[in-house]
N, CA, C and O of each residue as an XYZ file, in Angstrom:
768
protein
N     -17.046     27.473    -43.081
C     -15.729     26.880    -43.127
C     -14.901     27.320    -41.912
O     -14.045     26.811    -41.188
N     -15.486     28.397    -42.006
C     -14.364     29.252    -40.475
C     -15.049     28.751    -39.249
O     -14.323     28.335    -38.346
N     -15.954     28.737    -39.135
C     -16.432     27.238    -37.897
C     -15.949     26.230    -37.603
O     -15.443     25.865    -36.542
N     -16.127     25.589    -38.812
C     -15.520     23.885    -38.605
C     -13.615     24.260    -38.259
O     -12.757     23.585    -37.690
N     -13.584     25.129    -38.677
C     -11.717     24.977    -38.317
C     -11.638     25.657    -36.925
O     -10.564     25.617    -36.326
N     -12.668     26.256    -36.393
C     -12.472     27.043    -34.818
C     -13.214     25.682    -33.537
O     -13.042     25.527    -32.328
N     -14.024     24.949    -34.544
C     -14.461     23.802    -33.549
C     -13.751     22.620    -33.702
O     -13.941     21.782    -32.821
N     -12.779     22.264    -34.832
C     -12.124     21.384    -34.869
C     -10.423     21.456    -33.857
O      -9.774     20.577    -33.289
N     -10.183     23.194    -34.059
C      -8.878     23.347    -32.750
C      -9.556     22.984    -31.803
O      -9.358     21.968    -31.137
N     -10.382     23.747    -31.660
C     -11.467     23.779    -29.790
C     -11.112     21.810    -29.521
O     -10.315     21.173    -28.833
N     -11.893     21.561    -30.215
C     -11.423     19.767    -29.739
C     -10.548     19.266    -29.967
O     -10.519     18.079    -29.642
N      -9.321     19.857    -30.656
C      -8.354     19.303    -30.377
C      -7.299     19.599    -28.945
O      -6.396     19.020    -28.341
N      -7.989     20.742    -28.882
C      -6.743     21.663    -27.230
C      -7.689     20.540    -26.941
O      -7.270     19.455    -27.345
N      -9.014     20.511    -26.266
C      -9.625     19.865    -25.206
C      -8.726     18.550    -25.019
O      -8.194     18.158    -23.980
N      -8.695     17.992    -26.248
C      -8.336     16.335    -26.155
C      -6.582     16.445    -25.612
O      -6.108     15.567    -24.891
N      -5.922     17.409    -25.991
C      -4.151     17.920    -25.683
C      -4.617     17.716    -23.906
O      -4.265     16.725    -23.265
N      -5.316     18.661    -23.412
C      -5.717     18.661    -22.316
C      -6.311     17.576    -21.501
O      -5.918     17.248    -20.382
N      -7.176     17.109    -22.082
C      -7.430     15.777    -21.378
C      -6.103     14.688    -21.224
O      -5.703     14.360    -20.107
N      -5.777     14.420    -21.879
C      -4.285     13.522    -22.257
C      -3.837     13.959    -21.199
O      -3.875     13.177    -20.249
N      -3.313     15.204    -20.991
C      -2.170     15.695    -20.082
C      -2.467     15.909    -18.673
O      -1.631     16.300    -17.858
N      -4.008     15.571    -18.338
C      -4.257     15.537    -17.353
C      -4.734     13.446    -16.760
O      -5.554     13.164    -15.887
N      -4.102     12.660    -17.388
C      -4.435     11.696    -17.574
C      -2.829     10.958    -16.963
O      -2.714      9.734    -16.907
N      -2.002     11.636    -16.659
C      -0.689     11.061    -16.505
C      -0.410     10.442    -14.868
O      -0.700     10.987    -13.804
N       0.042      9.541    -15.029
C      -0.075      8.575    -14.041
C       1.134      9.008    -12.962
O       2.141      9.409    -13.547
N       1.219      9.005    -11.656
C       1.970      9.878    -10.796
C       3.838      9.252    -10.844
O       4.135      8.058    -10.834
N       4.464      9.964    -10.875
C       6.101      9.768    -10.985
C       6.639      8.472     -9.957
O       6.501      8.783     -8.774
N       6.902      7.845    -10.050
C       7.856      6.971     -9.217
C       9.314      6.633    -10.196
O       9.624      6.696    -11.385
N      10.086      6.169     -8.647
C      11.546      5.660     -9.323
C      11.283      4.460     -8.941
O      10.584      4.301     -7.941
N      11.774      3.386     -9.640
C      11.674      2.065     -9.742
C      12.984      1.331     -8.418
O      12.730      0.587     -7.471
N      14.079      1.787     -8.764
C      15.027      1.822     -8.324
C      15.797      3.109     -7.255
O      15.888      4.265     -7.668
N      16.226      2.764     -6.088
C      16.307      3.690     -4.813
C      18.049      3.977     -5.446
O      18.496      3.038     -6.105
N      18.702      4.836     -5.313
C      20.044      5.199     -5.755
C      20.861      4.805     -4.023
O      20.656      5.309     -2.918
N      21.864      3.637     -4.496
C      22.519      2.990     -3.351
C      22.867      4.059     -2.382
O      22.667      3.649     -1.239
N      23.526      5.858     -2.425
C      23.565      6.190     -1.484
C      22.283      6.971     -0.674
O      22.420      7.865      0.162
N      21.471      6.601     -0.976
C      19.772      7.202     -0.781
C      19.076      5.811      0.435
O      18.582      5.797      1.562
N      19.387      4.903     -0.521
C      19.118      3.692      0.350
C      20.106      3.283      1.305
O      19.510      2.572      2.115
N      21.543      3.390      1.676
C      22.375      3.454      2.696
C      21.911      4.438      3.552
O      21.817      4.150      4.745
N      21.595      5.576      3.161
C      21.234      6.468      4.123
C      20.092      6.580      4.886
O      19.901      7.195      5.935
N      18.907      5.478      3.798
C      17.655      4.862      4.563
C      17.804      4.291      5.699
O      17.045      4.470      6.652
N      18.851      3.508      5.699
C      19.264      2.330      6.399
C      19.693      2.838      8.145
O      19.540      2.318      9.250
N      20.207      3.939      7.706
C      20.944      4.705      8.964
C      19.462      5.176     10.023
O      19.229      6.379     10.140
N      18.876      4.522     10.478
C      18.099      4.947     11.592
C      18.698      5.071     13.224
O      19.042      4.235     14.059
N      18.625      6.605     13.199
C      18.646      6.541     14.530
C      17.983      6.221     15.985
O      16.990      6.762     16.473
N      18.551      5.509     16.375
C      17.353      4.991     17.630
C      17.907      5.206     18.730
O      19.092      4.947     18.936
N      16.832      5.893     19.895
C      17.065      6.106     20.816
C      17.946      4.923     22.070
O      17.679      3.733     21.899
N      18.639      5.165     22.897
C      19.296      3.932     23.870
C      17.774      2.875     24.068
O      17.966      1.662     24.155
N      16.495      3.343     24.123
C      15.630      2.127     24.752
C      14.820      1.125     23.673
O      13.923      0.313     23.899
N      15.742      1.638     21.918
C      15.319      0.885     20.726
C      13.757      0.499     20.598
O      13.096     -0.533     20.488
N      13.515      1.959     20.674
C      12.029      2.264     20.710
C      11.562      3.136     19.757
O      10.898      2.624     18.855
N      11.808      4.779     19.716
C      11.713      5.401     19.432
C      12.970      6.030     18.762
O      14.090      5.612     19.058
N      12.745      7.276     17.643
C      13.905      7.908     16.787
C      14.188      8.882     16.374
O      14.114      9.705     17.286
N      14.534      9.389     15.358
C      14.542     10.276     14.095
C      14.136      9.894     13.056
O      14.870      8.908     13.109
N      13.716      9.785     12.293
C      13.981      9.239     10.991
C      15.021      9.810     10.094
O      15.355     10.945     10.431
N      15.689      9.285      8.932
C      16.756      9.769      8.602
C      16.588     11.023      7.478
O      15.609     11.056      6.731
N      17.639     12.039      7.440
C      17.213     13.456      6.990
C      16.686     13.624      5.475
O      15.977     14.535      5.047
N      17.444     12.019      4.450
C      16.730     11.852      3.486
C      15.389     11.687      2.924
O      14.780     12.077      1.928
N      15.104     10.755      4.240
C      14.007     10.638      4.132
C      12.580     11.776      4.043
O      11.540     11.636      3.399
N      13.042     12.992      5.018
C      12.493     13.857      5.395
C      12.637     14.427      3.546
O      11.625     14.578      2.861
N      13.386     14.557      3.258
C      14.062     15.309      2.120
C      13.136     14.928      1.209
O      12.431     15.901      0.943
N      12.820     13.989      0.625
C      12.124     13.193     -0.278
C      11.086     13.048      0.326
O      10.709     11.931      0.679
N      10.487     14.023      0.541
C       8.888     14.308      1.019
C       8.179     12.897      1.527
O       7.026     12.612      1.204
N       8.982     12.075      2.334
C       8.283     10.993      2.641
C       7.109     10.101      1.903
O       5.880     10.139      1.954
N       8.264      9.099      1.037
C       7.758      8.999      0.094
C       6.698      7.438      0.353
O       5.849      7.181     -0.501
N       6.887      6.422      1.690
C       6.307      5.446      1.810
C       5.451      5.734      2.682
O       4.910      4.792      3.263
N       5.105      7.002      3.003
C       3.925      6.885      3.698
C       2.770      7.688      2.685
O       1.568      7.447      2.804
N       3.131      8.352      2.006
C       2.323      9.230      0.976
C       1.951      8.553     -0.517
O       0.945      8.917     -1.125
N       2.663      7.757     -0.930
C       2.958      7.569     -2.235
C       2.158      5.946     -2.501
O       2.435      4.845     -2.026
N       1.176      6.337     -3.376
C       0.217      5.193     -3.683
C       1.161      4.025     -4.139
O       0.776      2.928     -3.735
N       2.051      4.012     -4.719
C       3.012      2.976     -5.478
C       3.461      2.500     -4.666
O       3.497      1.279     -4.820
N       4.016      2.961     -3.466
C       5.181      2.250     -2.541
C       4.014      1.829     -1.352
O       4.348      1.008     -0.498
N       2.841      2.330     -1.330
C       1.708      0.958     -0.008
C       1.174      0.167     -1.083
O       0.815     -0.947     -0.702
N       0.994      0.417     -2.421
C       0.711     -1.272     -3.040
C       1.891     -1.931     -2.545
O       2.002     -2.812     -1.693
N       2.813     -1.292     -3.294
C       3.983     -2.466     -2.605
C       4.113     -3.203     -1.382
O       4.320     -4.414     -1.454
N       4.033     -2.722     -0.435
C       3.832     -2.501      1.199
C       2.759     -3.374      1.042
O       3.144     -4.487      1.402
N       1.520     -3.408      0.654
C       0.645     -4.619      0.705
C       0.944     -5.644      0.734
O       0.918     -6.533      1.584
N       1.536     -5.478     -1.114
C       2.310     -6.671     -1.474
C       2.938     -7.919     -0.953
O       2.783     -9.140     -0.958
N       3.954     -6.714     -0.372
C       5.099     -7.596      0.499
C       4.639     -7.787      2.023
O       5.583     -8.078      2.758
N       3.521     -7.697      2.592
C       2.569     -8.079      3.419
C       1.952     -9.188      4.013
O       1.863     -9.595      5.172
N       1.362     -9.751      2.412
C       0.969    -10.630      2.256
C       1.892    -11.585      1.133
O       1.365    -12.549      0.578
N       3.139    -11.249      0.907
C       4.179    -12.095      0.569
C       5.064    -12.709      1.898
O       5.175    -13.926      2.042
N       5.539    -11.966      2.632
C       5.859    -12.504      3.613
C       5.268    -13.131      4.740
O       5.979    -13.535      5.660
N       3.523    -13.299      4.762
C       3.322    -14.144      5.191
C       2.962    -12.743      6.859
O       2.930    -13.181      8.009
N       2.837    -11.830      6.678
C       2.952    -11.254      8.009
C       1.531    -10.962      8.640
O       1.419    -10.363      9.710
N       0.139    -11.560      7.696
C      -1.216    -11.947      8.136
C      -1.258    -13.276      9.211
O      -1.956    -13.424     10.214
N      -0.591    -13.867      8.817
C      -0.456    -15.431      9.745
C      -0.261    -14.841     11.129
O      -1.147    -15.149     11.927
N       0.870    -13.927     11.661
C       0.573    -13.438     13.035
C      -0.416    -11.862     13.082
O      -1.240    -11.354     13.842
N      -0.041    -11.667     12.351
C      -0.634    -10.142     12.675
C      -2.241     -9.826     11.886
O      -2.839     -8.751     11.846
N      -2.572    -10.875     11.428
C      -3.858    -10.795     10.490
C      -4.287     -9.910      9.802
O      -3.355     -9.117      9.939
N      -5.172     -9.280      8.981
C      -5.688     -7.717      8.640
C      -5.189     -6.830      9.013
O      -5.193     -5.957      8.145
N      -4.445     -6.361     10.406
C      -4.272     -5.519     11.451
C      -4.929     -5.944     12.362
O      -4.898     -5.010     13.163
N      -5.708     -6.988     12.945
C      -6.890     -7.025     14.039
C      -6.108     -8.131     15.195
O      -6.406     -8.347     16.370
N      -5.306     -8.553     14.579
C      -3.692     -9.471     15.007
C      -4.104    -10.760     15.230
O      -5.132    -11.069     14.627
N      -3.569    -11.660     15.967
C      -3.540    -13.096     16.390
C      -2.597    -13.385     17.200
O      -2.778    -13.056     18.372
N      -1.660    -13.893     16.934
C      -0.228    -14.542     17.715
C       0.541    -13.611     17.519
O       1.619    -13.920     18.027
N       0.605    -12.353     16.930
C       1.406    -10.939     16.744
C       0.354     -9.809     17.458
O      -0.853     -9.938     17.662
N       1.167     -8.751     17.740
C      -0.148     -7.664     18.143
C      -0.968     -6.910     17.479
O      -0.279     -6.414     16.587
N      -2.132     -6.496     17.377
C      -2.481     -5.706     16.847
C      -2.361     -4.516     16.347
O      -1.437     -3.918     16.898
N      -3.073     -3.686     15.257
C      -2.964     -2.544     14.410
C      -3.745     -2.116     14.885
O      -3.489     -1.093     15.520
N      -4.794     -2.492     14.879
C      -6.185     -1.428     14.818
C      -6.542     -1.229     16.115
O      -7.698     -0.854     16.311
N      -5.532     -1.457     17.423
C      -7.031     -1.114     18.650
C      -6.050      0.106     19.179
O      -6.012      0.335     20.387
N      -5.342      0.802     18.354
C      -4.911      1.795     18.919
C      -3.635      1.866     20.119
O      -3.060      2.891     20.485
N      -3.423      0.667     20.532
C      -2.029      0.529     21.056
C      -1.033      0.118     20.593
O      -1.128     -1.045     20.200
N       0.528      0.880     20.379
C       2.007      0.219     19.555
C       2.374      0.042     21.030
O       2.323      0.821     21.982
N       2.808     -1.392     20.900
C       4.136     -1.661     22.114
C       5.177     -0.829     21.618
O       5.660     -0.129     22.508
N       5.552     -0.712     20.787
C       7.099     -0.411     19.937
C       6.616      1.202     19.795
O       7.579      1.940     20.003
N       5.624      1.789     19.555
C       5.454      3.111     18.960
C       4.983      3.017     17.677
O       5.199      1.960     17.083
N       4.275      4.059     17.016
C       3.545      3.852     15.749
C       4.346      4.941     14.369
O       4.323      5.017     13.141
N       4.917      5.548     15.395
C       6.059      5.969     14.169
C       6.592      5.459     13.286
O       6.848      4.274     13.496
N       7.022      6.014     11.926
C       7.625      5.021     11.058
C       9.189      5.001     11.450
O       9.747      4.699     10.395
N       9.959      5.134     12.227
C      11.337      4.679     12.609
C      10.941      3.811     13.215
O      11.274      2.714     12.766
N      10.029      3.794     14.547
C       9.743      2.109     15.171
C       9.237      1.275     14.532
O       9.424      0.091     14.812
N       8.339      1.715     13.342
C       7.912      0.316     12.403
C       8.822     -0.301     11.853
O       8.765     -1.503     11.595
N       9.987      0.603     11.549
C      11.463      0.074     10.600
C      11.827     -0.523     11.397
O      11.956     -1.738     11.246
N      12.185      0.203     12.751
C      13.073     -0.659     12.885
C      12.972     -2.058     13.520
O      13.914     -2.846     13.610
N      11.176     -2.363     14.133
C      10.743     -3.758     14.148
C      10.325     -4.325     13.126
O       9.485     -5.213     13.275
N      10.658     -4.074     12.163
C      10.656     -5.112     11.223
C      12.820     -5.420     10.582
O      13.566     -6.381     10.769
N      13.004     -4.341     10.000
C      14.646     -4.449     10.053
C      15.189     -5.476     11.302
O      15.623     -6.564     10.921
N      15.193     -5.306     12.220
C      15.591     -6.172     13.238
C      15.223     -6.690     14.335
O      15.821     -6.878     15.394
N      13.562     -7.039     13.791
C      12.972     -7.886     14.936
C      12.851     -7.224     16.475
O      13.496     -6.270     16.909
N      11.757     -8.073     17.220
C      11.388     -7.844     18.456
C      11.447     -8.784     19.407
O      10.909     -9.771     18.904
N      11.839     -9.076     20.642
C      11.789    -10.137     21.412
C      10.501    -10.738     21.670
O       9.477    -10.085     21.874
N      10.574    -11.958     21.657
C       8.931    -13.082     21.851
C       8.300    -12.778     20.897
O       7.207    -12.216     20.962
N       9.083    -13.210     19.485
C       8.469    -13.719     18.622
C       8.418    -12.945     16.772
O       8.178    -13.515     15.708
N       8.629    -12.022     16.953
C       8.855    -11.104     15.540
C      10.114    -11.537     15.619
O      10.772    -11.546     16.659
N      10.611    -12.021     14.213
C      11.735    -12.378     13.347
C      12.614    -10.818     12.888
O      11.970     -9.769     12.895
N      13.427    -10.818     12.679
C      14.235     -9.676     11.720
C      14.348    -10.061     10.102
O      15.115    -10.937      9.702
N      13.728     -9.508      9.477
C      13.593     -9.387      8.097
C      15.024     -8.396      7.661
O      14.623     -7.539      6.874
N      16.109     -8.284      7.841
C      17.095     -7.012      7.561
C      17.666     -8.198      6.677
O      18.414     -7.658      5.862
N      17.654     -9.859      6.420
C      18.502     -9.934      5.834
C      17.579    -10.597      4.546
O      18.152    -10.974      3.524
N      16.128    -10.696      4.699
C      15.056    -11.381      3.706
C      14.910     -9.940      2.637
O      14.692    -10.103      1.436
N      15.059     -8.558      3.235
C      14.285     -7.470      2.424
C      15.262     -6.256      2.412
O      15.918     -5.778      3.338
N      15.164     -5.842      0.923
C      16.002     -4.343      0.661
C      15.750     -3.669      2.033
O      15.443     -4.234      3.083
N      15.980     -2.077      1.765
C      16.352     -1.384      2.550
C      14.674     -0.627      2.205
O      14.035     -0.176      3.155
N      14.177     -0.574      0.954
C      13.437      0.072      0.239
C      12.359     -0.552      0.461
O      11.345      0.144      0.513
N      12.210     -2.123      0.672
C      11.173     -2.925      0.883
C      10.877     -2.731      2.110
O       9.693     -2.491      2.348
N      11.876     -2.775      3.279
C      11.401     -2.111      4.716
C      10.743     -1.356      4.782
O       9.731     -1.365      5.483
N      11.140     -0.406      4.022
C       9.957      1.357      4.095
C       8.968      0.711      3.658
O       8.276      0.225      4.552
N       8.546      0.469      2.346
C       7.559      0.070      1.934
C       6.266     -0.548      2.656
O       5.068     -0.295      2.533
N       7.037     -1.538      3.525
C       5.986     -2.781      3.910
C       5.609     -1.687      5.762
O       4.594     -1.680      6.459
N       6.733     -1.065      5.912
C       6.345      0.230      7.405
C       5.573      0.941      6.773
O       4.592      1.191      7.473
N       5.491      1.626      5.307
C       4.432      2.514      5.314
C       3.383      2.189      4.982
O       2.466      3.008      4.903
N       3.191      0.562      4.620
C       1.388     -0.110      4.911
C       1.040     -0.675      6.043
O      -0.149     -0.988      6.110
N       1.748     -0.923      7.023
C       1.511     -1.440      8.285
C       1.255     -0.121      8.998
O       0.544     -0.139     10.003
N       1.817      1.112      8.527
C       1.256      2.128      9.570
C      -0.242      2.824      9.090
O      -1.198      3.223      9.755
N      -0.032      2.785      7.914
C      -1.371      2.952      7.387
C      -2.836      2.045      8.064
O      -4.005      2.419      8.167
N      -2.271      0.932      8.386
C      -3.283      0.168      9.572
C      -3.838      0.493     10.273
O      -5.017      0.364     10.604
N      -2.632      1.214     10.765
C      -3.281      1.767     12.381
C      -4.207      2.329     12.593
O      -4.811      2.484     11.532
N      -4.733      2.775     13.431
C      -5.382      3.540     14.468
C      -4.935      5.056     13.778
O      -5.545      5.764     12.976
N      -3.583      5.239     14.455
C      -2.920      6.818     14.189
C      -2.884      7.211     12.897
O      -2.450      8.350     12.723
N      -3.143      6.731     12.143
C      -2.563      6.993     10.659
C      -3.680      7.224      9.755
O      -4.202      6.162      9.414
N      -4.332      8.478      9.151
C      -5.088      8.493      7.979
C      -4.611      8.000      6.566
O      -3.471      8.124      6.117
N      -5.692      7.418      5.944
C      -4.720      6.755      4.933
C      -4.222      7.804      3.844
O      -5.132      7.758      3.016
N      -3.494      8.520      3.484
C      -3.256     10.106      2.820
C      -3.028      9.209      0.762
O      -2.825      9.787     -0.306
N      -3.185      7.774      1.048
C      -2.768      7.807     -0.790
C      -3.364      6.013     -0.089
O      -3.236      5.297      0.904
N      -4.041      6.043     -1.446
C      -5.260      4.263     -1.650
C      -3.624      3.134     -2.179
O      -2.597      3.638     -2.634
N      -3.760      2.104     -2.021
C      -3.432      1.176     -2.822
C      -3.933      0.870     -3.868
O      -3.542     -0.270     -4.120
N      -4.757      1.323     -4.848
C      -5.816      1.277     -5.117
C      -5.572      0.636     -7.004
O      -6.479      0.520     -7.828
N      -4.503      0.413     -7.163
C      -4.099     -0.287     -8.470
C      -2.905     -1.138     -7.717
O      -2.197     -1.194     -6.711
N      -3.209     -1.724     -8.914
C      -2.258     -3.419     -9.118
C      -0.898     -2.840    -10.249
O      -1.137     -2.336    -11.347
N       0.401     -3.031     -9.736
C       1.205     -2.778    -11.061
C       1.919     -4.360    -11.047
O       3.036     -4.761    -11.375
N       1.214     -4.751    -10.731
C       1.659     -6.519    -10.929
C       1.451     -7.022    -12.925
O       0.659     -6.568    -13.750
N       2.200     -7.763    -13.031
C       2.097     -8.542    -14.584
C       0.465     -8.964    -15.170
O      -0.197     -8.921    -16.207
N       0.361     -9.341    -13.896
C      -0.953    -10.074    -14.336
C      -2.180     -9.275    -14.617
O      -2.282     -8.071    -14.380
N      -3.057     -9.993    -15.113
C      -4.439     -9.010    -15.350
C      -5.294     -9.639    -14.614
O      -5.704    -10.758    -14.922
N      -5.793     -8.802    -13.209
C      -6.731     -8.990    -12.439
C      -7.656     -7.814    -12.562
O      -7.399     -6.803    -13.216
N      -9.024     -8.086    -11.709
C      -9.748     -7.224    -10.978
C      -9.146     -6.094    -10.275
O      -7.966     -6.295     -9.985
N      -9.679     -4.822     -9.872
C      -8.638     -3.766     -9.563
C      -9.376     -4.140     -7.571
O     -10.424     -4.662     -7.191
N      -8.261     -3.588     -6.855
C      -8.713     -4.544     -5.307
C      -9.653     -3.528     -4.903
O     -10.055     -3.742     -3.759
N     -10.188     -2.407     -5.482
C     -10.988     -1.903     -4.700
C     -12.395     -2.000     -5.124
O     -13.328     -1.319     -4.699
N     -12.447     -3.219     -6.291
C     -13.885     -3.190     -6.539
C     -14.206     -4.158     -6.464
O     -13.448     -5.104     -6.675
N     -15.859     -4.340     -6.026
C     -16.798     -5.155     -5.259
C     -16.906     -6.338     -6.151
O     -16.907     -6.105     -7.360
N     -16.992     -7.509     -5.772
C     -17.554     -8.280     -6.804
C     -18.927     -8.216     -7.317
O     -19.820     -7.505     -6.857
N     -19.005     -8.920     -8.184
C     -20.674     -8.470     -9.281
C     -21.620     -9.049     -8.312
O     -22.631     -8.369     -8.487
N     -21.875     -9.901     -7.401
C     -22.705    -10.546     -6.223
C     -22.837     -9.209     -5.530
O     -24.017     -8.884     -5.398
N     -22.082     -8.457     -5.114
C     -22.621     -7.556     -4.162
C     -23.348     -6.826     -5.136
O     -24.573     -6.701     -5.113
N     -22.654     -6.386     -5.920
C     -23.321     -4.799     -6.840
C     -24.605     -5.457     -7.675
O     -25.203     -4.592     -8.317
N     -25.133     -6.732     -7.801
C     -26.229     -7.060     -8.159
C     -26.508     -8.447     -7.934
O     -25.808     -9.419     -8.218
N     -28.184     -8.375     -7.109
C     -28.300     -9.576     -6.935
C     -30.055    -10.101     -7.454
O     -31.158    -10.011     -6.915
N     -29.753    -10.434     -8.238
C     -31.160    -11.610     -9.435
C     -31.893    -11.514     -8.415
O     -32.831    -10.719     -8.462
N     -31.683    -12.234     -7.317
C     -32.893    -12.687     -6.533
C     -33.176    -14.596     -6.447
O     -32.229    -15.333     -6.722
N     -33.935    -14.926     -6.225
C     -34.151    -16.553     -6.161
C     -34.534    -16.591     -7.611
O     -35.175    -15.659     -8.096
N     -34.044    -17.982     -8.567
C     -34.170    -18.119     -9.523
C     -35.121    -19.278     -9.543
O     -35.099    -20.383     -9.001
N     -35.940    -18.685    -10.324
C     -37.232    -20.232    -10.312
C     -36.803    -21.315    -11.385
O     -36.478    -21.030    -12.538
N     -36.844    -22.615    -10.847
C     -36.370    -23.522    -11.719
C     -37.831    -23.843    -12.540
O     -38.996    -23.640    -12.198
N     -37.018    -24.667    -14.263
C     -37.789    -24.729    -15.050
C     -38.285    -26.122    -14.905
O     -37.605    -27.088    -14.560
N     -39.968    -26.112    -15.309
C     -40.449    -27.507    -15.221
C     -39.901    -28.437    -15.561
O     -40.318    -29.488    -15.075
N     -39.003    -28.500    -16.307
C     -38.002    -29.367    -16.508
C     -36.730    -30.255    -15.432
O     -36.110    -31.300    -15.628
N     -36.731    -29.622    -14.685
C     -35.636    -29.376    -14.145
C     -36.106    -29.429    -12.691
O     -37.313    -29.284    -12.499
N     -35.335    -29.610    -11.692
C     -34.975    -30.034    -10.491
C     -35.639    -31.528     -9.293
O     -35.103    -32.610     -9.534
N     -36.322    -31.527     -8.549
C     -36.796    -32.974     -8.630
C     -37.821    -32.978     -8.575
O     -38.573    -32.024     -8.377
N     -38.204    -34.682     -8.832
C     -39.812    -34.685     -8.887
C     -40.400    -34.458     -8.032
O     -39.694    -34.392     -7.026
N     -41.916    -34.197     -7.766
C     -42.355    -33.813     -6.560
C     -42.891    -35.015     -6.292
O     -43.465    -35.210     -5.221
């Protein structure tokens, strides 16, 4: 009897423990207006190139370049705005490239902000009046993740979208198994 009640706690801590190691990482949904005003405040050097980034940002352990929640987002709004049409994958087209290791602008995240916040001459648009302040970071800390310079330090690697899809990092069933040529039945295909 004194068994079953020392192996029945034993699996119950285990299962307390498993649970509590099962918790899905903290985000705020919502940026607090003077957090996001203060996002907004980028300093840029006279040749609107290069910066600081702002001290909040620093403060809040840099949260769009680290934080798996905010580069789904950054995907997201990626391929919501349509910013594959010039800039493709990262491998580019009629925009410049990500991946061959050269930023005209710099690969920092103040120059990613602030070419996207307010555009670049010959041909990048300014998004400052299409996207929060929060969506800027967001969509800079998956475009830098592109790069060349940038290890990716946190996956996109779940969907917190409504819908119920496939999760994006897994293969379809064609790759992970393939039958082989299927022999048709005498029945079936044409006469000889």
């Amino acid at each position: 009897m004194r068994r079953r009640a020392v192996s029945t706690g034993f699996a119950a801590l285990v299962l307390v423990l498993a649970a509590g190691g099962c918790q899905r990482e903290e985000r705020q949904t919502r940026l607090d207006p003077p957090i996001a005003a203060a996002l907004d405040g980028v300093a840029l050097m006279p040749d609107r190139i290069s910066g600081a980034p702002p001290a909040v940002y620093v403060a809040l352990g840099k949260p769009y370049e680290r934080n798996a929640f905010n580069l789904a987002e950054g995907k997201r709004l990626y391929g919501w705005f349509g910013c594959a049409a010039c800039h493709g994958e990262g491998e580019g087209g009629k925009g410049p490239a990500f991946l061959d290791g050269w930023w005209a602008y710099g690969p920092s995240m103040v120059s990613i902000v602030s070419s996207i916040r307010d555009g670049r001459p010959h041909g990048m648009p300014p998004f400052r009046d299409k996207m929060t302040t929060e969506q800027i970071w967001q969509l800079a800390g998956y475009v830098q993740t592109i790069g060349a310079y940038s290890a990716k330090t946190a996956a996109p690697g779940r969907s917190d979208a409504k819908q119920r899809r496939p999760a994006e990092n897994r293969a379809p069933a064609a790759l992970l198994f393939d039958p082989g040529p299927t022999p048709l039945h005498p029945d079936q295909g044409p006469e000889p």
